[in-house]
Rosetta silent file (secondary structure, phi, psi, omega in degrees, C-alpha in Angstrom):
SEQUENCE: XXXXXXXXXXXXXXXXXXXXXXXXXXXXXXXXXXXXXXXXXXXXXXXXXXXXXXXXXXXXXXXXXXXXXXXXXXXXXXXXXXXXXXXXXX
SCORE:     score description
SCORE:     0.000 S_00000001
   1 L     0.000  -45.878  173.050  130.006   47.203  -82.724 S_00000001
   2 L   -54.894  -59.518  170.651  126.986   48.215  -81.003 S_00000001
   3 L   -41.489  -63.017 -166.949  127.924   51.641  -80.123 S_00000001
   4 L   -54.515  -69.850 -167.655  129.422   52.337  -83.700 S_00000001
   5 L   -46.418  -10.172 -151.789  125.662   51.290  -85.122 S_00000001
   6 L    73.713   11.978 -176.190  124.314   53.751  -82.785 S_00000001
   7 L  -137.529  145.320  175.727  122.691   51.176  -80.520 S_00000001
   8 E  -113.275  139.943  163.755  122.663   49.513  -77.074 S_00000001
   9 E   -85.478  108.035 -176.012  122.593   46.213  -75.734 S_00000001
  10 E   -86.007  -48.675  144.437  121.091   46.468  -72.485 S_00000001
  11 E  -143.038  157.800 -153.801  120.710   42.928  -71.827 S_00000001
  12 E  -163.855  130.171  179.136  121.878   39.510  -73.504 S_00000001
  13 E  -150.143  147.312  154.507  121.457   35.895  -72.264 S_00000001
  14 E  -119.666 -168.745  170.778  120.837   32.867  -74.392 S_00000001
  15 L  -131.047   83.811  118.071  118.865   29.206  -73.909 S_00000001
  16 L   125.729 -102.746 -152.984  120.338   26.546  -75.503 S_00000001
  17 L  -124.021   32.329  152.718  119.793   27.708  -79.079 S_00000001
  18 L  -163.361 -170.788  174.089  119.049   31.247  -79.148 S_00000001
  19 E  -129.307  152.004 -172.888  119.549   34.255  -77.581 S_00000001
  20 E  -104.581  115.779  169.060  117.695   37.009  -75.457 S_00000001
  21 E  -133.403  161.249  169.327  118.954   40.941  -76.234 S_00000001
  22 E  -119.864   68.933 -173.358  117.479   44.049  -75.003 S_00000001
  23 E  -100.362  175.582 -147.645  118.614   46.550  -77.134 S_00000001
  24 E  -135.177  109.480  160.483  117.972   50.521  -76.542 S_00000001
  25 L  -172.825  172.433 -146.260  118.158   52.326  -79.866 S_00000001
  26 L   -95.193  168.550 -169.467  115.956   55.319  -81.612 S_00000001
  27 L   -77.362   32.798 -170.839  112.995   54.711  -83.615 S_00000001
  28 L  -104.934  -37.938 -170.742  114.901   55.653  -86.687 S_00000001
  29 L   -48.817  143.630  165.635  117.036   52.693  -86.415 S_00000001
  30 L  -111.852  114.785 -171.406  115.963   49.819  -89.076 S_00000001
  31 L   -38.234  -94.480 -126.986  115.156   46.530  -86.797 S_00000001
  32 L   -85.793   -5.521  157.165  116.652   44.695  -89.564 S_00000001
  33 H   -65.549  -34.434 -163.286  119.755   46.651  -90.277 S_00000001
  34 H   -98.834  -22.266 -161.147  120.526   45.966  -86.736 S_00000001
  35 H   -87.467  -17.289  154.175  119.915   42.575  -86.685 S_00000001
  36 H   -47.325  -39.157  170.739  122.116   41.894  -89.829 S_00000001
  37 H   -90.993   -6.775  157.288  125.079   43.491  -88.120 S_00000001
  38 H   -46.656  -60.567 -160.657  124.344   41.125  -84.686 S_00000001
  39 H   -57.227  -58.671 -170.842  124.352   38.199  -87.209 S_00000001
  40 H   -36.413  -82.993  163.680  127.020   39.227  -89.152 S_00000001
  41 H   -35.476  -53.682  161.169  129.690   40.344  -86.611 S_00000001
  42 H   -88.855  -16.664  155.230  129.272   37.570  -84.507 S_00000001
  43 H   -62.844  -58.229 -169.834  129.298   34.618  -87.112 S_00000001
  44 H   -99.585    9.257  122.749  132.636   35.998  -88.031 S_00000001
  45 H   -38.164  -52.813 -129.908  133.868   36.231  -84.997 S_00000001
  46 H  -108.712  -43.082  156.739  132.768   32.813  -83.660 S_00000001
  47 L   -56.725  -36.247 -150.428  134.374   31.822  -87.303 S_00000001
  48 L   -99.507   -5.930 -175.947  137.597   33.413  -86.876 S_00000001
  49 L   -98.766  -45.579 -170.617  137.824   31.881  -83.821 S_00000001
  50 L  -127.691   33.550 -165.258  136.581   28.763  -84.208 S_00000001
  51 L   -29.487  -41.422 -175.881  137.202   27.788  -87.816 S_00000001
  52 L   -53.421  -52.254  138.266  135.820   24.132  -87.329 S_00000001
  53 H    21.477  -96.823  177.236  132.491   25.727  -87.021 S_00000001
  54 H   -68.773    4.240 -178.158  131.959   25.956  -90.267 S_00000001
  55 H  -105.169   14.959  168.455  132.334   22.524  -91.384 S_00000001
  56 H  -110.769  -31.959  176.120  129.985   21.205  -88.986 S_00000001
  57 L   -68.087  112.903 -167.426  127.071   23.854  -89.505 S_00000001
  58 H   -67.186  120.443 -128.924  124.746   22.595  -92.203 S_00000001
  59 H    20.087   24.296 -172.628  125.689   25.121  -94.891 S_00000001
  60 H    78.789   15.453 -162.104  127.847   26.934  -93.172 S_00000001
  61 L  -107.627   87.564  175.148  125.459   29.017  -91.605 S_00000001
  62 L   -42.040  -38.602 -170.835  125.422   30.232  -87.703 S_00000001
  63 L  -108.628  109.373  136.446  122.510   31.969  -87.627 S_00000001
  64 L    -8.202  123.814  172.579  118.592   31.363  -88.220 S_00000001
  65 L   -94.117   39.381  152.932  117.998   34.059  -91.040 S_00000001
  66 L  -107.637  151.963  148.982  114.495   34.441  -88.442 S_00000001
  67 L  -141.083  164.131  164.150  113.987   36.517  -85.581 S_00000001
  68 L   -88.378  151.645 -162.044  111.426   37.984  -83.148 S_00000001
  69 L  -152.812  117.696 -178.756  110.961   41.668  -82.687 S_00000001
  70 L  -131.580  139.994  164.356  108.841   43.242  -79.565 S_00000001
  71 L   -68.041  164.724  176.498  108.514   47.264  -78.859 S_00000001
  72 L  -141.266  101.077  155.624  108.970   47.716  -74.966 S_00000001
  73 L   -47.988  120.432 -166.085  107.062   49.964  -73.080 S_00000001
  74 L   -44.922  -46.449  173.443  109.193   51.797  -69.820 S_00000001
  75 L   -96.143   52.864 -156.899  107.169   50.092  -67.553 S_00000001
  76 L  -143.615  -36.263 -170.677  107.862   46.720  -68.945 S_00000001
  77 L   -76.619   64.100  145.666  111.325   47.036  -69.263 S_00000001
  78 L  -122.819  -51.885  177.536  112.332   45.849  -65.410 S_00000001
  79 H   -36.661  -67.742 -164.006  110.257   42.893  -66.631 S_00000001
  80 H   -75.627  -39.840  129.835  111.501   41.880  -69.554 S_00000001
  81 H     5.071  -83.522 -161.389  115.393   42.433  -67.962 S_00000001
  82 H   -56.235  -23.541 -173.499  114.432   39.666  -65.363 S_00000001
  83 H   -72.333  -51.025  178.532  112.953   37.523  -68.176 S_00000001
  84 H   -56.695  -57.841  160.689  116.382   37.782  -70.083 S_00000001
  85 H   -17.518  -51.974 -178.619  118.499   37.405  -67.289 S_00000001
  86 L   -77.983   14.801 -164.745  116.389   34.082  -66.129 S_00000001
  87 L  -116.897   -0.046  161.509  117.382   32.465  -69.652 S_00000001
  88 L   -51.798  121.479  162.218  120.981   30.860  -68.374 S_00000001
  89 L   -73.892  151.471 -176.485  121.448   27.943  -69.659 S_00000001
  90 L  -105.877    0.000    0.000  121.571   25.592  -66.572 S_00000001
């Protein structure tokens, strides 16, 4: 899905009740175009899969419609790797 969008996931962990990604894509890209096909794609996966899902999810809804959005400078990104990595749930 990523690849089709033009975009990379570099790295992806979550905690609990969100998730950590690192994606790699050009400054052309619209943040929120990508994050609409994250949500999207994987809610109906997780549905198609897991049908029960929706009748436990208070309106049927997987996904927070918030997110956070940070630019990454190159020599920040070995950081910010190990911080996503270090986000396993335990």
């Amino acid at each position: 899905m990523a690849t089709d969008n033009g975009f990379t996931i570099s790295e992806i962990e979550s905690d609990g009740d969100h998730v950590h990604l690192l994606i790699d894509c050009n400054p052309q890209h619209s943040i929120p175009n990508i994050i609409k096909a994250l949500k999207g794609v994987s809610a109906r996966l997780l549905f198609k899969e897991f049908p029960q899902l929706k009748k436990k999810l208070w309106g049927g809804n997987i996904w927070n419609p918030s997110y956070f959005v940070a630019t990454v400078r190159e020599h920040m990104e070995a950081q910010l790797r190990q911080y996503i990595q270090n986000q396993k749930v335990r």
